[in-house]
KEKE-3310 file (N, C-alpha, C; in steps of 0.2 Angstrom, whole numbers, plus 5000, padded with zeros to 4 digits):
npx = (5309:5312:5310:5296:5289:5293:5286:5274:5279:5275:5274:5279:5276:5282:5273:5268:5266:5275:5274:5267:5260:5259:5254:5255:5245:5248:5234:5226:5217:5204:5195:5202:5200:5209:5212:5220:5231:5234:5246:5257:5256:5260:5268:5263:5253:5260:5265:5256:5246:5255:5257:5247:5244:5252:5252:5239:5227:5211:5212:5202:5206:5207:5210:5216:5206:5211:5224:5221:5221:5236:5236:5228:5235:5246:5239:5235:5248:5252:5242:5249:5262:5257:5248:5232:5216:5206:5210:5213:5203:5200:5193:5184:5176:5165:5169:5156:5151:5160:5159:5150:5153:5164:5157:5150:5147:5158:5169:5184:5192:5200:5215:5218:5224:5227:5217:5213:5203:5193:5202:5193:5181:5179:5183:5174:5164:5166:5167:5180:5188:5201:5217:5226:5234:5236:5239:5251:5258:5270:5286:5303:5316:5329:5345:5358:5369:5376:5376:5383:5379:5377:5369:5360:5351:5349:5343:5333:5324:5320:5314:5302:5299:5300:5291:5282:5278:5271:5268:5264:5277:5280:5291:5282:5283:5297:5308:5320:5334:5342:5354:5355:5353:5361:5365:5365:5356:5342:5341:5349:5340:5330:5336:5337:5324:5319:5323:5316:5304:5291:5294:5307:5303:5302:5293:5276:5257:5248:5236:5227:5223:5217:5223:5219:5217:5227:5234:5225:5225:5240:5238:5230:5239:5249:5243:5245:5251:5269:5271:5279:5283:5293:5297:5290:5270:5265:5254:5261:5269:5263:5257:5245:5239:5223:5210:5204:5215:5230:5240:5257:5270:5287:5282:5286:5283:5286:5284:5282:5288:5279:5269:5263:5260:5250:5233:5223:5230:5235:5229:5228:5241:5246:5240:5240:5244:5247:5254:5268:5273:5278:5279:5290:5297:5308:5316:5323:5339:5332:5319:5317:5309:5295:5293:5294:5283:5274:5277:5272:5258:5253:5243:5246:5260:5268:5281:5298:5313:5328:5338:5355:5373:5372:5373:5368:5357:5348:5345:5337:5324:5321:5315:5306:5296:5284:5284:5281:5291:5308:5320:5338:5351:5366:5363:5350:5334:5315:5307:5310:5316:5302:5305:5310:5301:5290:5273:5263:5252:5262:5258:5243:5233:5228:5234:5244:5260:5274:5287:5284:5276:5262)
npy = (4903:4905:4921:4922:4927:4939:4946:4948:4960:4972:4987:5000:5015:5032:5041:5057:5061:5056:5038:5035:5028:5021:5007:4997:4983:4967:4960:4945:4944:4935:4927:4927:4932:4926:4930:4924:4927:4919:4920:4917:4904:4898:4904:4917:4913:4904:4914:4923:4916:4909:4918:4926:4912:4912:4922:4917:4917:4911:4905:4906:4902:4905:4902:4907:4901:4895:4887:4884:4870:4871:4876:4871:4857:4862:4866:4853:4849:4853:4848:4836:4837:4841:4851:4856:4851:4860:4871:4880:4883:4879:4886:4881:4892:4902:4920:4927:4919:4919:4933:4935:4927:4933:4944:4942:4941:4935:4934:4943:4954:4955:4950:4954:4950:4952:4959:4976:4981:4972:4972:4987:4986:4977:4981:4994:4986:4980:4987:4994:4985:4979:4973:4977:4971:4977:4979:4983:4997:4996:5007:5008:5018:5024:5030:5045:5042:5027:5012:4997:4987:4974:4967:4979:4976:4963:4964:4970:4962:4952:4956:4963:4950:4939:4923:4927:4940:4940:4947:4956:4965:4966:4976:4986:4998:5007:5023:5029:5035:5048:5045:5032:5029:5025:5015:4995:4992:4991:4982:4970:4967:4964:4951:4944:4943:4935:4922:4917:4905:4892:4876:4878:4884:4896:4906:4906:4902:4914:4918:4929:4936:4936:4933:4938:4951:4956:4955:4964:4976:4979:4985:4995:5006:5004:5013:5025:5042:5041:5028:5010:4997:4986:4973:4958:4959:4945:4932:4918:4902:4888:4883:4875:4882:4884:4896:4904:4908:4919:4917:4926:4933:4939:4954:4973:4990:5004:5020:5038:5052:5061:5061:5052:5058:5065:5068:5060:5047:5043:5035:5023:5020:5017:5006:4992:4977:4963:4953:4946:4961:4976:4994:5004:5023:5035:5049:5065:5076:5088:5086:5078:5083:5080:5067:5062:5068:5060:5048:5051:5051:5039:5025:5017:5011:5004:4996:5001:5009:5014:5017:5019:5027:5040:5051:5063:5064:5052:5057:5067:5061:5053:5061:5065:5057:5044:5028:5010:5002:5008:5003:5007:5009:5002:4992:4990:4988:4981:4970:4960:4951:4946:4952:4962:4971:4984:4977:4986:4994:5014:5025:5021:5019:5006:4997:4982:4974:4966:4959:4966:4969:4975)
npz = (5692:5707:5707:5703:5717:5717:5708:5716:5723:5735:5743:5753:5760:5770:5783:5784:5797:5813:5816:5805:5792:5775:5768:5752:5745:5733:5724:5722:5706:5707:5697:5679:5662:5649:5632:5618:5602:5585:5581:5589:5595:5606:5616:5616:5626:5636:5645:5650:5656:5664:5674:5678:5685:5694:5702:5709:5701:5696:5680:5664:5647:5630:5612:5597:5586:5575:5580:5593:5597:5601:5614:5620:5621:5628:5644:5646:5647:5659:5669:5668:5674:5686:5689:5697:5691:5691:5690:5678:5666:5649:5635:5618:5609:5599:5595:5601:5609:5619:5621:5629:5640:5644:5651:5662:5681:5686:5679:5683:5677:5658:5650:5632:5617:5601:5585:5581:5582:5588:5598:5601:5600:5614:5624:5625:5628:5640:5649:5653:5657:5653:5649:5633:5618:5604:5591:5578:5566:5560:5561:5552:5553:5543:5545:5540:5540:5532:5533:5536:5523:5517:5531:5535:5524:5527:5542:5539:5530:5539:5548:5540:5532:5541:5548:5539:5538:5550:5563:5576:5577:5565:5552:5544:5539:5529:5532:5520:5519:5508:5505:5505:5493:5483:5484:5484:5492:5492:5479:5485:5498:5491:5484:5494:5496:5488:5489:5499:5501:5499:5502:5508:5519:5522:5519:5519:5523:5525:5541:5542:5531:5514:5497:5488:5495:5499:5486:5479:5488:5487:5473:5474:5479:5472:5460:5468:5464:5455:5462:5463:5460:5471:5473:5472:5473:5467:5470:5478:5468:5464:5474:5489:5498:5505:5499:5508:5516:5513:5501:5496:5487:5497:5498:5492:5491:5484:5487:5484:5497:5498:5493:5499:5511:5510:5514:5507:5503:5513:5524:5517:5514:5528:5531:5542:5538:5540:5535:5520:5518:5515:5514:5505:5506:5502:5509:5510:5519:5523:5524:5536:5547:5542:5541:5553:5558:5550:5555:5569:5567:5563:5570:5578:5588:5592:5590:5584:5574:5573:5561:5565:5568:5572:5582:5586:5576:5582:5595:5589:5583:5592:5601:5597:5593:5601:5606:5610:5612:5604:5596:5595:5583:5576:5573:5574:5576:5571:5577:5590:5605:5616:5631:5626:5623:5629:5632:5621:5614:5615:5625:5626:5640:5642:5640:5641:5650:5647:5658:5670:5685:5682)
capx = (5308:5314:5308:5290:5287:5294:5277:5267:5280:5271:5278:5278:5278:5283:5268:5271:5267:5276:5271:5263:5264:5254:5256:5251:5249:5245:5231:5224:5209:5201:5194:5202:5202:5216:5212:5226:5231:5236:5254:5262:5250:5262:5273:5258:5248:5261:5265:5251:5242:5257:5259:5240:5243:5259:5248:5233:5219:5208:5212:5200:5208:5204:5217:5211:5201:5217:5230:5220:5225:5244:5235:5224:5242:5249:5237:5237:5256:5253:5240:5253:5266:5254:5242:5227:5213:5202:5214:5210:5198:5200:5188:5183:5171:5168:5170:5148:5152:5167:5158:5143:5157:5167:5149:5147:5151:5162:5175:5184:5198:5203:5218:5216:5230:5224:5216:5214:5194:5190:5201:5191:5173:5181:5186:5170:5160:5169:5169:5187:5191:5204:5223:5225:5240:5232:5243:5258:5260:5279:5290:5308:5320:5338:5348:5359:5377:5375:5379:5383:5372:5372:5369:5355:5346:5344:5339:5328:5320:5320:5307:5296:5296:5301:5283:5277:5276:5263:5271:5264:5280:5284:5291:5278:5285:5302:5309:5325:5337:5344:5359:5355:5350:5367:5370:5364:5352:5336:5344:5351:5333:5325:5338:5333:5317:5315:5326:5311:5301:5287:5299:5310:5296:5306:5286:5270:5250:5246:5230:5219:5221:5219:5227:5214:5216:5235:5236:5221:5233:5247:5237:5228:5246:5252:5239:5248:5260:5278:5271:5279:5282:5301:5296:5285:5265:5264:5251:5265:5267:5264:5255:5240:5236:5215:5209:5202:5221:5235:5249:5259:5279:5288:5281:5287:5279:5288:5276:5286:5286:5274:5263:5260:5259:5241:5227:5219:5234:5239:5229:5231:5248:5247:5234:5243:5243:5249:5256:5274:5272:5280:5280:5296:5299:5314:5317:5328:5339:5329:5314:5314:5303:5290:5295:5292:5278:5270:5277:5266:5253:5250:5238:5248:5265:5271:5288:5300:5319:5331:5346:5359:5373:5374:5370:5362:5349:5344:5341:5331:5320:5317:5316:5299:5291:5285:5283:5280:5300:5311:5326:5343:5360:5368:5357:5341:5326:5309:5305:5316:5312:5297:5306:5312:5293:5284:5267:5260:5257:5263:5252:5236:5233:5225:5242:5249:5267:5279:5290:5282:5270:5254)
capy = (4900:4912:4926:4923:4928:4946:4949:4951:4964:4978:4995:5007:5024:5033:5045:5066:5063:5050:5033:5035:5023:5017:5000:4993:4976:4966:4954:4942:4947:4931:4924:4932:4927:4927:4928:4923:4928:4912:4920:4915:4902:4894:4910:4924:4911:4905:4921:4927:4911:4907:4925:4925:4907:4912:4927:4915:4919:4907:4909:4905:4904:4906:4904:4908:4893:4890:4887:4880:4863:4869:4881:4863:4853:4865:4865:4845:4847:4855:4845:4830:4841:4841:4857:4853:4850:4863:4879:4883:4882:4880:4886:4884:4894:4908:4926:4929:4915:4921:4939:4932:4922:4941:4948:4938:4944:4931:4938:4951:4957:4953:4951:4953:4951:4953:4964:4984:4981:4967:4974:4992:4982:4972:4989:4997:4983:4978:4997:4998:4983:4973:4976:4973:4973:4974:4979:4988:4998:4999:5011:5010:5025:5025:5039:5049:5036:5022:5007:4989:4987:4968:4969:4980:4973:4956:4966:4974:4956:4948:4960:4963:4945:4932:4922:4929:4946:4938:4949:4964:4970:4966:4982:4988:5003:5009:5030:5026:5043:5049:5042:5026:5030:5026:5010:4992:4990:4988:4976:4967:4965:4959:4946:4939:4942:4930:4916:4913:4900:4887:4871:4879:4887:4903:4910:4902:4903:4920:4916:4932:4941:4933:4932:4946:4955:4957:4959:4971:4982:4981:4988:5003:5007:5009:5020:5036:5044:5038:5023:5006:4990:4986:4965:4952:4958:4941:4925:4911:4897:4880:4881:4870:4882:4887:4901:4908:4910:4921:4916:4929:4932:4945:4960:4980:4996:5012:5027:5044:5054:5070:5057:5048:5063:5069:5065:5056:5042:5042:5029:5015:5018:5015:5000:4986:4970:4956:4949:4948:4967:4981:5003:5009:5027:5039:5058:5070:5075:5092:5083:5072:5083:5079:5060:5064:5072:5055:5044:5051:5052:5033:5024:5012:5014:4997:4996:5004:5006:5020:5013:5024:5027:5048:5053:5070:5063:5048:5062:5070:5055:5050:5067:5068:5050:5040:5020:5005:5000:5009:5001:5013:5008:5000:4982:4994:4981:4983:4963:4958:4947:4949:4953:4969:4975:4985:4975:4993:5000:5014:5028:5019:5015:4999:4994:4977:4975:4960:4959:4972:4967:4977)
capz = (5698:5714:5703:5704:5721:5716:5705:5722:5726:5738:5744:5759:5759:5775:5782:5787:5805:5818:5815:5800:5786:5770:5764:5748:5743:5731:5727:5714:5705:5707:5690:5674:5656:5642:5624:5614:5594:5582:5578:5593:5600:5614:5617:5623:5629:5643:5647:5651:5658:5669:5678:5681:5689:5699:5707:5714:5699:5692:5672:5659:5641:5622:5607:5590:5586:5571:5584:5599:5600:5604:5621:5624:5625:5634:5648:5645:5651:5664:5671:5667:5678:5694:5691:5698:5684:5692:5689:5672:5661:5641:5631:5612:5604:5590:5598:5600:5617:5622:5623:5635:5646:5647:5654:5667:5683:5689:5677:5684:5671:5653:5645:5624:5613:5594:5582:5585:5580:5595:5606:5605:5605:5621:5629:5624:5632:5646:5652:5653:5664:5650:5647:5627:5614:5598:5583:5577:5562:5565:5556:5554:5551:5541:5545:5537:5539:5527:5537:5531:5516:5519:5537:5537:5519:5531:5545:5533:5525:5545:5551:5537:5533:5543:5549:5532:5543:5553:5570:5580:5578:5559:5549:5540:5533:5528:5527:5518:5517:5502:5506:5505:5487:5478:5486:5483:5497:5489:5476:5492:5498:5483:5482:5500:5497:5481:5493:5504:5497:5502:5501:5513:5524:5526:5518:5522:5523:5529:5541:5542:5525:5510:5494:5485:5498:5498:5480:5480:5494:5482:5466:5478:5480:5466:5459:5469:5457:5458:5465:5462:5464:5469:5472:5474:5471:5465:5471:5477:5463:5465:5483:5489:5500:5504:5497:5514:5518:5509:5500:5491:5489:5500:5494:5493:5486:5484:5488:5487:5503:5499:5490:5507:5517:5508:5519:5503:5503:5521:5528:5514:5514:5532:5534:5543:5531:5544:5532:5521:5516:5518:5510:5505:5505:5503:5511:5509:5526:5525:5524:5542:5549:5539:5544:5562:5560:5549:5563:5574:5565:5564:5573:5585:5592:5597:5591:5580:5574:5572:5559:5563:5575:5573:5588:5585:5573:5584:5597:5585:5581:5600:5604:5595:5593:5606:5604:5615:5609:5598:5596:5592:5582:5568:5572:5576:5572:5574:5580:5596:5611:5618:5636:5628:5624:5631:5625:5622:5612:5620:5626:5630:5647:5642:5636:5646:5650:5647:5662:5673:5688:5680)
cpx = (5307:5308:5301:5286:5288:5289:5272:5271:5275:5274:5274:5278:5277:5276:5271:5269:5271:5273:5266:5266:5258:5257:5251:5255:5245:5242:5228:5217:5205:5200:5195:5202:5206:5211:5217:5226:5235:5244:5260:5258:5254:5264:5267:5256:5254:5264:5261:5247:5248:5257:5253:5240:5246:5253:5240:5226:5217:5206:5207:5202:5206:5209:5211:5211:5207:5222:5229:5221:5232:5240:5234:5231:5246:5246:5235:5244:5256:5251:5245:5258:5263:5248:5236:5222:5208:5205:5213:5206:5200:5193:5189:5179:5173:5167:5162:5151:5153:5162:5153:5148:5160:5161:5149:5150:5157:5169:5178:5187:5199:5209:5218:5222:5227:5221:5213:5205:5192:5191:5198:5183:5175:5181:5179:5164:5160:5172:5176:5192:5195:5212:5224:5233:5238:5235:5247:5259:5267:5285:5298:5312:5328:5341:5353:5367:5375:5379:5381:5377:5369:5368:5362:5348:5344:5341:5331:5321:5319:5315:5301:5293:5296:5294:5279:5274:5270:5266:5269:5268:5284:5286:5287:5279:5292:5304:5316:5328:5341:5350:5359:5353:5354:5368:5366:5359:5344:5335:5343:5344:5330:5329:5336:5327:5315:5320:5322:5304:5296:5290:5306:5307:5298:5298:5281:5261:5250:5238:5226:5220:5221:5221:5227:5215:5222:5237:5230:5222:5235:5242:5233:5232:5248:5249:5239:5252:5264:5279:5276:5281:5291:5300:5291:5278:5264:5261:5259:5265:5268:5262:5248:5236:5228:5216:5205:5208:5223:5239:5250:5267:5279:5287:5285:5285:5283:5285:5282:5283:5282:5267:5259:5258:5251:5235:5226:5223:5234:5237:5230:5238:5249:5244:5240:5239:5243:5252:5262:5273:5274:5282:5287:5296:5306:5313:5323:5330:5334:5320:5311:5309:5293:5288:5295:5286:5271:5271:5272:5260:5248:5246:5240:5256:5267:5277:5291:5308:5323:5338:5349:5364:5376:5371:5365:5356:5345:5341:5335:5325:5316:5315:5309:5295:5293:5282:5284:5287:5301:5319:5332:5350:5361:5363:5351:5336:5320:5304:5313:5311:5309:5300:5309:5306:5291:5278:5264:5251:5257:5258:5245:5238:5230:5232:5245:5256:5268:5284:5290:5275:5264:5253)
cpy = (4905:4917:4929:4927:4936:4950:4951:4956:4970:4985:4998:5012:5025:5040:5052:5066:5055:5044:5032:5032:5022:5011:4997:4985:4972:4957:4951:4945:4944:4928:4929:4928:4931:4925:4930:4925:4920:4915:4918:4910:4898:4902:4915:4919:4909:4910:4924:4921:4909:4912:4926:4920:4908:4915:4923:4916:4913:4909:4904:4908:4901:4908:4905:4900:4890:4885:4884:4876:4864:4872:4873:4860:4856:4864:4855:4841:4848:4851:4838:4831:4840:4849:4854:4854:4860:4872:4884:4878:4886:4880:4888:4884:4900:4910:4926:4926:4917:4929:4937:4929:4930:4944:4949:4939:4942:4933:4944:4956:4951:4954:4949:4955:4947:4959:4971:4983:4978:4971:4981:4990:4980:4978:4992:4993:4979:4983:4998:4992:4976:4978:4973:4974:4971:4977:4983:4989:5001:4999:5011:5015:5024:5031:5040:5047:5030:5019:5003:4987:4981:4967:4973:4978:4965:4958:4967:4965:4953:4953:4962:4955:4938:4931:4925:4935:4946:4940:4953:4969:4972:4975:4982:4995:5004:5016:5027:5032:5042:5046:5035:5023:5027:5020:5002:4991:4988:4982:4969:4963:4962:4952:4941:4938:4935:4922:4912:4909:4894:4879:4873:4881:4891:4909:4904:4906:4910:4919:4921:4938:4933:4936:4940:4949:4959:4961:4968:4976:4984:4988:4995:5005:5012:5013:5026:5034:5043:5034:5016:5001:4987:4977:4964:4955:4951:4933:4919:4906:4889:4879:4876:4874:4887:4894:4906:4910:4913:4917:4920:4930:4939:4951:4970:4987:5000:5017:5035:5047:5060:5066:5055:5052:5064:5066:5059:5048:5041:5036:5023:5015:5016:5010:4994:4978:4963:4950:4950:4954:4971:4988:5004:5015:5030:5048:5060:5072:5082:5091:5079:5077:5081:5069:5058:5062:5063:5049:5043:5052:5045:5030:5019:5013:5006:4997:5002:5005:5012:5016:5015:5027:5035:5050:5058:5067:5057:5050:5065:5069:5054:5056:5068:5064:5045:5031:5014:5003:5003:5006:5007:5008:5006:4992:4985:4987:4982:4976:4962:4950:4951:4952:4960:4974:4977:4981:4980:4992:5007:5021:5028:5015:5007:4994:4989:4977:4966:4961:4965:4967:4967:4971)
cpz = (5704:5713:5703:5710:5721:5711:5710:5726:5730:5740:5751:5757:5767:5776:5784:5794:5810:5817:5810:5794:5782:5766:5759:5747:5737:5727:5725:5713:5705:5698:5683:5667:5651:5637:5620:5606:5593:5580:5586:5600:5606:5616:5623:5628:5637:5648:5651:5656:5664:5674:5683:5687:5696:5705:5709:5710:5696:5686:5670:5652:5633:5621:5601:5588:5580:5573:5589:5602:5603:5612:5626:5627:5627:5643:5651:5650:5655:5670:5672:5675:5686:5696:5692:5691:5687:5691:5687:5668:5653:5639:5622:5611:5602:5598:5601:5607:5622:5627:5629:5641:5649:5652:5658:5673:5688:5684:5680:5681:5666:5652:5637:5621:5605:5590:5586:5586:5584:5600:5607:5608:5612:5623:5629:5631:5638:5651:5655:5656:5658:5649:5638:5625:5609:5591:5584:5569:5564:5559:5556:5549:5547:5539:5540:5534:5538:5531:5532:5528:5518:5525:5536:5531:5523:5536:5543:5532:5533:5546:5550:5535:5535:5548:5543:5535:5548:5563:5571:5577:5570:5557:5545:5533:5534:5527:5526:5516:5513:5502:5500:5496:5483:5479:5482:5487:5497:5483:5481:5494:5494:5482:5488:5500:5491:5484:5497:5498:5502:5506:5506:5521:5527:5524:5518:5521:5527:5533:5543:5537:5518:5503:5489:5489:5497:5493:5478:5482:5489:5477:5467:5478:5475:5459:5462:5463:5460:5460:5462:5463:5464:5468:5474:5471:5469:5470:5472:5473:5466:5470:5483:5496:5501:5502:5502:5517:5511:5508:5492:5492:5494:5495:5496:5487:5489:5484:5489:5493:5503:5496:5496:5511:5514:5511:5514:5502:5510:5525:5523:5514:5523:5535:5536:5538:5536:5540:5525:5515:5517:5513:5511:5504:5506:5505:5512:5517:5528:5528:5532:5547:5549:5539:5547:5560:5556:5553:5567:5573:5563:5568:5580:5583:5597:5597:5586:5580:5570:5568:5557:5569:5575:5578:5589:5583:5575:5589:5595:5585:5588:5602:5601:5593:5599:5603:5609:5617:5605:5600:5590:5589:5576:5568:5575:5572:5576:5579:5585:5600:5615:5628:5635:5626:5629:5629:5628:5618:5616:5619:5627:5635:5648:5641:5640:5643:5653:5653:5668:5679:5685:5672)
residu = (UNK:UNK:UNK:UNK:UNK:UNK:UNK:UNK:UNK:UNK:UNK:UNK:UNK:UNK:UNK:UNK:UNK:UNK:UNK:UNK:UNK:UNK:UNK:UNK:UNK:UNK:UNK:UNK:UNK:UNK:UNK:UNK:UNK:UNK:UNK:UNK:UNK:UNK:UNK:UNK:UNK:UNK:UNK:UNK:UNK:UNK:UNK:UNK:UNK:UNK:UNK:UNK:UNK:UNK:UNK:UNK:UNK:UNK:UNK:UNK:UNK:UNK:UNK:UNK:UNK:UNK:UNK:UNK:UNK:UNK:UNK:UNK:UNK:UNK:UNK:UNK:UNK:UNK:UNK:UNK:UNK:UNK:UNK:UNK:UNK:UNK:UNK:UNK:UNK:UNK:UNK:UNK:UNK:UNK:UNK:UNK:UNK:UNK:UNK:UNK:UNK:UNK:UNK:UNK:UNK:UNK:UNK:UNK:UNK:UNK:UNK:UNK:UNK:UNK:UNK:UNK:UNK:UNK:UNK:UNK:UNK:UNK:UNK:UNK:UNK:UNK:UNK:UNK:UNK:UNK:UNK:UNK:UNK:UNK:UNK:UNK:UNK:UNK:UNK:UNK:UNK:UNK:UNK:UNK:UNK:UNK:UNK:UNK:UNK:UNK:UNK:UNK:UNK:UNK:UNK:UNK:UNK:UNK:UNK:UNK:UNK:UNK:UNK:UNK:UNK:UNK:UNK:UNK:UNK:UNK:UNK:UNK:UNK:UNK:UNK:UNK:UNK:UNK:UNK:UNK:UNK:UNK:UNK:UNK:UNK:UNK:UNK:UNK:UNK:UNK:UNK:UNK:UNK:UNK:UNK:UNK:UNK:UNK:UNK:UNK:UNK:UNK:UNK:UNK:UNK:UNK:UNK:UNK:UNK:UNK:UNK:UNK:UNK:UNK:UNK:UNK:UNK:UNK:UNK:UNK:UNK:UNK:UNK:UNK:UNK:UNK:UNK:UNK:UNK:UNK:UNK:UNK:UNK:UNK:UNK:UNK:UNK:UNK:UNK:UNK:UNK:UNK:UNK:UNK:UNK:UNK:UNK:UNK:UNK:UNK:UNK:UNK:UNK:UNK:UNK:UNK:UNK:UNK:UNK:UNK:UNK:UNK:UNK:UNK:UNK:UNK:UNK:UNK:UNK:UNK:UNK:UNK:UNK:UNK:UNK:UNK:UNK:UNK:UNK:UNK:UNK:UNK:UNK:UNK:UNK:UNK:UNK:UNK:UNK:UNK:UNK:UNK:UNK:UNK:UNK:UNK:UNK:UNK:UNK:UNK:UNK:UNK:UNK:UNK:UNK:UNK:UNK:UNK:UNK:UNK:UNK:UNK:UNK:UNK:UNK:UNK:UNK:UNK:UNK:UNK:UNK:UNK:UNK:UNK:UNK:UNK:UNK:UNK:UNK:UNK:UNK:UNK:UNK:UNK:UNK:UNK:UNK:UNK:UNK:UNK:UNK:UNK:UNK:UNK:UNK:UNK:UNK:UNK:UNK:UNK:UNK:UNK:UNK:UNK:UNK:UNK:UNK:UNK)
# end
C-alpha cells in the first residue's frame, strides 16, 4: 500500500560550491511491455505489471500462450477492481508478432523473463533497451560437517523437484563431499524422490522439454566413465499426458568430478533441463578448488546454496563465486521467495531486480 510511493524515490547530492545542488528524479518510461514465462504465470506477471502501473507506464503484456488465460483473468480483476480499461493491453500472439510490436517506437523498454536463447535475440535486437532474467543453472554445495541427513535429503528433493524442477532457481546440480559418503543421504533422496507421483500432483507435465528429450539427457550422461544412474531415467507410468510435453520421474545422474571438469563433458553436464532433473557429484575436501573453479565456469549465476555451518569453508565458497543469491547454513536452499532474489542472474547489467526500484 504506503510502500509504493517509495519506488519513485529520488536523491540529492550536495554540490562543491555554495548553493550547489544536483537532483535526481525519477520518471516513467511511458509505454513498456512485459513478457511473462508459463512457470509462474500469476506470480512474475503481477510483479512486474503492477510496479510498471504504480510508476505511471502504459504496460503491454505477453504470457506464454500455455498460461495466458491466468494473465487475461488477472487483468480482468483488475478491471472489476476499478482500473481503467485503457491501461493495459493484453496480447496473444506467437513470438514473430510480439517481435514487430518490441520494434515499434512507441515501446520504450522491455521486460523478458524466460529462456537464455530469446532473451539474448531480444537483447540483440532491441540494442540493449530490455531488463531480462533468463535461466539458472543453480549449483549447490555440501561442505565438509554432515548436517541432518533427513533435513537436508528433503531440502535436497524440494529444490530439484518440486514443480517437476520447472524453476529458475531449481537445483540443477549437486557437489556432495566425501563426508557425506558414508551416510544415508542419497538413499534418503531416492526414497522422496519415488513418493512423488502424478495422483498426488507432487510431479507433473513438464511444458518445454519432452520426454525424449529428458530421457536422451539422461543416456548422454551416462556415457562419461563412472557415470550412473542413482533414480528415476524412467518415462512416468500410466500418464495421459501429450507427447509435446514431458513426463518422467524425478531423475539423478552421478558424473564423477574430473569426468565433468574435461572440456569434452562439461557442457552436457551442465545444460539446464527445466525439468525434474538433477547431476550428482562427489569431491574430496582437497579437491574444492577445482569446485570453485567449475562454479564459475557455468553459464548463469542466478542462485545457489552453500550447506554447511563451518565458517571457514563458507568463506571460502563466497569468497570466489558470485551469484544472483547464495543462500548459507544448515537450511541453505537454492529455491526461496522471490523477495530474497536478486532476479539476476548476477553479473549482467541486463539483470532486473525484485524489490529494488531499477
Amino acid at each position: 500500500g504506503d510502500q509504493v510511493r517509495f519506488l519513485a524515490r529520488g536523491f540529492t547530492v550536495p554540490g562543491d560550491h555554495m548553493g550547489q545542488q544536483s537532483q535526481g528524479l525519477r520518471w516513467p518510461y511511458g509505454s513498456v511491455a512485459l513478457i511473462t514465462p508459463f512457470n509462474f504465470p500469476l506470480e512474475i506477471v503481477v510483479l512486474q505489471l503492477m510496479g510498471a502501473l504504480y510508476m505511471g507506464n502504459k504496460v503491454v503484456t505477453k504470457n506464454h500462450s500455455l498460461t495466458s488465460i491466468v494473465t487475461e483473468q488477472w487483468v480482468r480483476l483488475l478491471h472489476h477492481c476499478g482500473m481503467p480499461a485503457a491501461d493495459v493491453d493484453i496480447i496473444h500472439c506467437e513470438g514473430n508478432v510480439m517481435g514487430e510490436l518490441l520494434n515499434s517506437p512507441s515501446i520504450r523498454t522491455t521486460q523478458f523473463t524466460g529462456s537464455s536463447k530469446t532473451s539474448e535475440h531480444l537483447a540483440k535486437q532491441l540494442h540493449g533497451k530490455i531488463k531480462i532474467e533468463d535461466a539458472g543453472f543453480d549449483w549447490k554445495i555440501l561442505g565438509p560437517d554432515v548436517l541432518d541427513i533427513d533435513y537436508v535429503a528433503w531440502q535436497c528433493d524440494q529444490d530439484a523437484y518440486a514443480c517437476s524442477g520447472q524453476k529458475c532457481s531449481a537445483q540443477s546440480i549437486m557437489f556432495m563431499h566425501e563426508n557425506y559418503s558414508g551416510t544415508k543421504l542419497l538413499d534418503k533422496m531416492k526414497e522422496l524422490a519415488a513418493r512423488r507421483s502424478l495422483s498426488n500432483l507432487t510431479v507433473g507435465p513438464v511444458l518445454t522439454q519432452t520426454t525424449e528429450r529428458m530421457l536422451g539427457h539422461t543416456e548422454q550422461l551416462l556415457k562419461i566413465p563412472g557415470s550412473k544412474l542413482l533414480f528415476g531415467g524412467k518415462e512416468l507410468a500410466n500418464h495421459t499426458i501429450p507427447k509435446r510435453f514431458g513426463a518422467i520421474e524425478p531423475t539423478a545422474v552421478f558424473v564423477p568430478l574430473k569426468e565433468m571438469l574435461k572440456p569434452e563433458n562439461f557442457d552436457l553436464c551442465t545444460t539446464e533441463i527445466f525439468g525434474p532433473f538433477t547431476v550428482i557429484t562427489e569431491y574430496a575436501h582437497s579437491e574444492l578448488p577445482n569446485v570453485l573453479e567449475a562454479c564459475e565456469r557455468m553459464s548463469h549465476h542466478l542462485t545457489a546454496a552453500v550447506v554447511s555451518n563451518d565458517v571457514p569453508f563458507q568463506q571460502e565458497v563466497l569468497a570466489n563465486t558470485v551469484n544472483g543469491t547464495t543462500y548459507v547454513g544448515a537450511r541453505a536452499r537454492t529455491t526461496g521467495a522471490p523477495q530474497n532474489h536478486w532476479f539476476g542472474p548476477a553479473g549482467d547489467p541486463r539483470g532486473a531486480g525484485i524489490g529494488t526500484p531499477e
